[in-house]
Short mmCIF file of the C-alpha atoms (twelve columns), coordinates in Angstrom:
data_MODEL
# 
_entry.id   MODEL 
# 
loop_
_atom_site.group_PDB 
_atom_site.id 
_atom_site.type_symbol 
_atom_site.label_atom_id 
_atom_site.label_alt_id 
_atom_site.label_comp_id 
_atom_site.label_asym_id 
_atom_site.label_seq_id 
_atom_site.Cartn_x 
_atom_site.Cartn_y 
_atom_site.Cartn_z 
_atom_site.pdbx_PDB_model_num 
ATOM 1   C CA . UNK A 1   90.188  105.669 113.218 1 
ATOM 2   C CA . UNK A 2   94.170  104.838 113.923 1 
ATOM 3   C CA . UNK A 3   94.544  107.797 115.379 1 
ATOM 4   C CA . UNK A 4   97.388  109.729 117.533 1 
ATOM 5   C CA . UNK A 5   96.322  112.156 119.773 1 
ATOM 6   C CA . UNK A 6   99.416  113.512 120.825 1 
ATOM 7   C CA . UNK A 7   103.021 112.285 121.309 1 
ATOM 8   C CA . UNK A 8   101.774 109.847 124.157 1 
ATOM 9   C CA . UNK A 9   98.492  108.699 123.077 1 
ATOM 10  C CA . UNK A 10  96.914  106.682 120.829 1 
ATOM 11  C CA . UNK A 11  93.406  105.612 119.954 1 
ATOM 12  C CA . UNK A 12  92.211  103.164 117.123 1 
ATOM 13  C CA . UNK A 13  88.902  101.059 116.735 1 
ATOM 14  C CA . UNK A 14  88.565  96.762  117.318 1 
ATOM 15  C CA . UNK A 15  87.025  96.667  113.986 1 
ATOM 16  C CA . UNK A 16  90.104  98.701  112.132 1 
ATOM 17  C CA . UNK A 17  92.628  96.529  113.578 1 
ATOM 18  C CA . UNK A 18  93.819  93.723  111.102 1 
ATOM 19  C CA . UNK A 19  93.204  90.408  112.297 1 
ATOM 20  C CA . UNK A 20  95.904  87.599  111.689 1 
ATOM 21  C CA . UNK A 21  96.160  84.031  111.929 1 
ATOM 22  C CA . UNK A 22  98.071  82.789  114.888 1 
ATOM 23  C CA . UNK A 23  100.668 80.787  113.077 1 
ATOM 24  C CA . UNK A 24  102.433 79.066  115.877 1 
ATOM 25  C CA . UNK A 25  103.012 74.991  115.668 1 
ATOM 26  C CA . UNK A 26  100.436 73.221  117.993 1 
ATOM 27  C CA . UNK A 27  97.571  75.669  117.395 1 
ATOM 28  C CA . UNK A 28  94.529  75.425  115.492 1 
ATOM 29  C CA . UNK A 29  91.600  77.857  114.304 1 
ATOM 30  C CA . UNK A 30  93.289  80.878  116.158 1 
ATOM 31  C CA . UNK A 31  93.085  84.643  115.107 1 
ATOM 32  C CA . UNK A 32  94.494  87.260  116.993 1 
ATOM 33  C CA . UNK A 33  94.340  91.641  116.793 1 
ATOM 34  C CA . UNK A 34  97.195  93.085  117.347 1 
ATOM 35  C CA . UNK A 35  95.588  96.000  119.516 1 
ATOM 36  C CA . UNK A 36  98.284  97.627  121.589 1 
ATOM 37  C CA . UNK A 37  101.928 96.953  120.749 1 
ATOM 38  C CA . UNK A 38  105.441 98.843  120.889 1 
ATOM 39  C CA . UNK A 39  105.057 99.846  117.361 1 
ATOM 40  C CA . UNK A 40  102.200 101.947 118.423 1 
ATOM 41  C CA . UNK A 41  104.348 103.179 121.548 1 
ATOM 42  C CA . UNK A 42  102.858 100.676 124.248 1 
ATOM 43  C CA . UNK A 43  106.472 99.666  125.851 1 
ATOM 44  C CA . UNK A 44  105.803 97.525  128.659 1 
ATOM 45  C CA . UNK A 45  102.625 95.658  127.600 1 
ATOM 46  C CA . UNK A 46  100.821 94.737  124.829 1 
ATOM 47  C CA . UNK A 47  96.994  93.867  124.481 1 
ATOM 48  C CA . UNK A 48  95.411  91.662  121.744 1 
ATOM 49  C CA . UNK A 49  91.941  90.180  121.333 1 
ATOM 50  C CA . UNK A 50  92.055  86.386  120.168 1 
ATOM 51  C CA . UNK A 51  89.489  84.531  118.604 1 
ATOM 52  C CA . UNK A 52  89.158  80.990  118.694 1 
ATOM 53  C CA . UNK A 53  87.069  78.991  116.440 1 
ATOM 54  C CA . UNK A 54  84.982  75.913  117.238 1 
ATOM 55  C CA . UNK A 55  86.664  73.338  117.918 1 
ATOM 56  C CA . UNK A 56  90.300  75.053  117.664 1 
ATOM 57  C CA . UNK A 57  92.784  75.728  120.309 1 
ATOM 58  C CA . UNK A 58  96.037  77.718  121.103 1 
ATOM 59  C CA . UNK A 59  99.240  75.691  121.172 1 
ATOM 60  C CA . UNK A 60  100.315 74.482  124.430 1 
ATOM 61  C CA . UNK A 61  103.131 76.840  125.723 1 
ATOM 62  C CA . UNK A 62  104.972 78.487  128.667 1 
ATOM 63  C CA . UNK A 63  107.015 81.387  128.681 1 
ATOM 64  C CA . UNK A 64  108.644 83.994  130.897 1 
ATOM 65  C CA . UNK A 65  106.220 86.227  130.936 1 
ATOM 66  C CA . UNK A 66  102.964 86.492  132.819 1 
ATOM 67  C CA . UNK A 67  99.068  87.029  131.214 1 
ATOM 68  C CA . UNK A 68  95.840  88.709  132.383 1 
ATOM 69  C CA . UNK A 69  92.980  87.583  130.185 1 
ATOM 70  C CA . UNK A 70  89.313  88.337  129.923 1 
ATOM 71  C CA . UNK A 71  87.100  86.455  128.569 1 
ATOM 72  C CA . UNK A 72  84.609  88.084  126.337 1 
ATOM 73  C CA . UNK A 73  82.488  85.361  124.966 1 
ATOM 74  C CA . UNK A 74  82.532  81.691  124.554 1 
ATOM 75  C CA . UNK A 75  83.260  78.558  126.691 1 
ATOM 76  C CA . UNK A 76  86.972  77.350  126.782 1 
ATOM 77  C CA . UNK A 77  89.005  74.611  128.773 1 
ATOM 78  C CA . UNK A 78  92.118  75.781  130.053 1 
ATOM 79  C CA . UNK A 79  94.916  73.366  130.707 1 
ATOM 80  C CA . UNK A 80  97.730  73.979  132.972 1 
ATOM 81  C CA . UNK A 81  99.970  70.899  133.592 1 
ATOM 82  C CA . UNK A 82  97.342  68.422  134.715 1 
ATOM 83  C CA . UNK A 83  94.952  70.706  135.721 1 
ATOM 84  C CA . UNK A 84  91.875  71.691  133.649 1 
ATOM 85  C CA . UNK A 85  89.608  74.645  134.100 1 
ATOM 86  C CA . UNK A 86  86.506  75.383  132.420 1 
ATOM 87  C CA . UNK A 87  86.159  79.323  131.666 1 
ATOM 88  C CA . UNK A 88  82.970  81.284  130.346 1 
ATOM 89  C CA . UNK A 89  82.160  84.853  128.974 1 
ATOM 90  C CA . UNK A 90  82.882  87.173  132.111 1 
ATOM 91  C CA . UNK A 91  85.833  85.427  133.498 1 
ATOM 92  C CA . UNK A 92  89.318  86.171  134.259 1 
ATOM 93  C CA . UNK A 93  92.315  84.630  134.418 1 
ATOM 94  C CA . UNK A 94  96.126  85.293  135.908 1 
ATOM 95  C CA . UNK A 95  98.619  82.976  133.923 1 
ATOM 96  C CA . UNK A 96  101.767 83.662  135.992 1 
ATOM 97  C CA . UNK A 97  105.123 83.870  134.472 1 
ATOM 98  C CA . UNK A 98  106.339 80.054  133.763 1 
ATOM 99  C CA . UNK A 99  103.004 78.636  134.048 1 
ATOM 100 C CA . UNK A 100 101.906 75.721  130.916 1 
ATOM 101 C CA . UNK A 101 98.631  76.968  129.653 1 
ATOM 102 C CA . UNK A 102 96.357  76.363  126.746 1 
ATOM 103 C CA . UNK A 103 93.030  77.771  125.407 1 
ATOM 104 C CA . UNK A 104 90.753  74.889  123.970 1 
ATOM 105 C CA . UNK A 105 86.934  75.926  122.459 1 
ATOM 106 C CA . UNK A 106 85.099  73.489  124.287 1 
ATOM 107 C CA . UNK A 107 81.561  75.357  122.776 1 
ATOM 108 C CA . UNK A 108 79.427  75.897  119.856 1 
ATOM 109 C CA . UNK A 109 80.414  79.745  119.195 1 
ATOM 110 C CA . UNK A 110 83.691  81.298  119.162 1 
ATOM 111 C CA . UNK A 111 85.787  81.890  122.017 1 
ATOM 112 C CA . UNK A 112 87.438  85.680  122.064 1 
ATOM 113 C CA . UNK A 113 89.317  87.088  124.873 1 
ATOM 114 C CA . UNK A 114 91.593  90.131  125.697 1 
ATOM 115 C CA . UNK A 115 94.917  89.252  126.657 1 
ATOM 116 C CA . UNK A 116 98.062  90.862  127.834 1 
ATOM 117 C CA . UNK A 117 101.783 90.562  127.171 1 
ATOM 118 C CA . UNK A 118 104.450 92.134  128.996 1 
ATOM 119 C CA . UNK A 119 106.714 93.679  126.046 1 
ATOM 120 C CA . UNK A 120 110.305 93.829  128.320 1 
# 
């Protein structure tokens, strides 16, 4: 269902969105969907769903710009510098622009969440 309404909207389906391995060097078991992005005319921020598998993680990283992520199921550690927060289906999190952060399945399901990604 990839579908454009008009000129400035768009509308697709979770499940018709391809989903890709996250092939970034310190990350393991990560898949990612590609839901919103410039290429579908989103220009200041993209959203993607990423699963995590058991026992997987997302490399450790920081970058200029900020993340809003909700956590849709799952149980995951988050590291920030020497800080480590436990997060669980329901939660949210602000990772502010410049801020070391890492998503580590810490459970026995998956861990998916929405994130978002300013495109400028």
């Amino acid at each position: 269902m990839n579908k454009r309404v008009n000129t400035l909207m768009y509308i697709t389906n979770v499940d018709e969105v391809e989903e890709v391995e996250l092939r970034k060097e310190g990350a393991k078991g990560v898949k990612v969907k590609y839901l919103l992005h410039k290429g579908v005319g989103a220009k200041r921020v993209e959203l993607r769903l990423f699963t995590i598998e058991v026992g997987g993680y997302t490399p450790l990283e920081r970058h200029v710009h900020e993340h809003e992520v909700f956590i849709l199921r799952g149980k995951a550690l988050i590291k920030s510098g020497p800080t480590k927060s436990l997060v669980k289906t329901g939660d949210v999190v602000f990772i502010s622009s410049g801020e070391e952060h890492q998503f580590i399945n810490i459970g026995s399901e998956k861990v998916e969440f929405l994130c978002t990604k300013e495109t400028v």
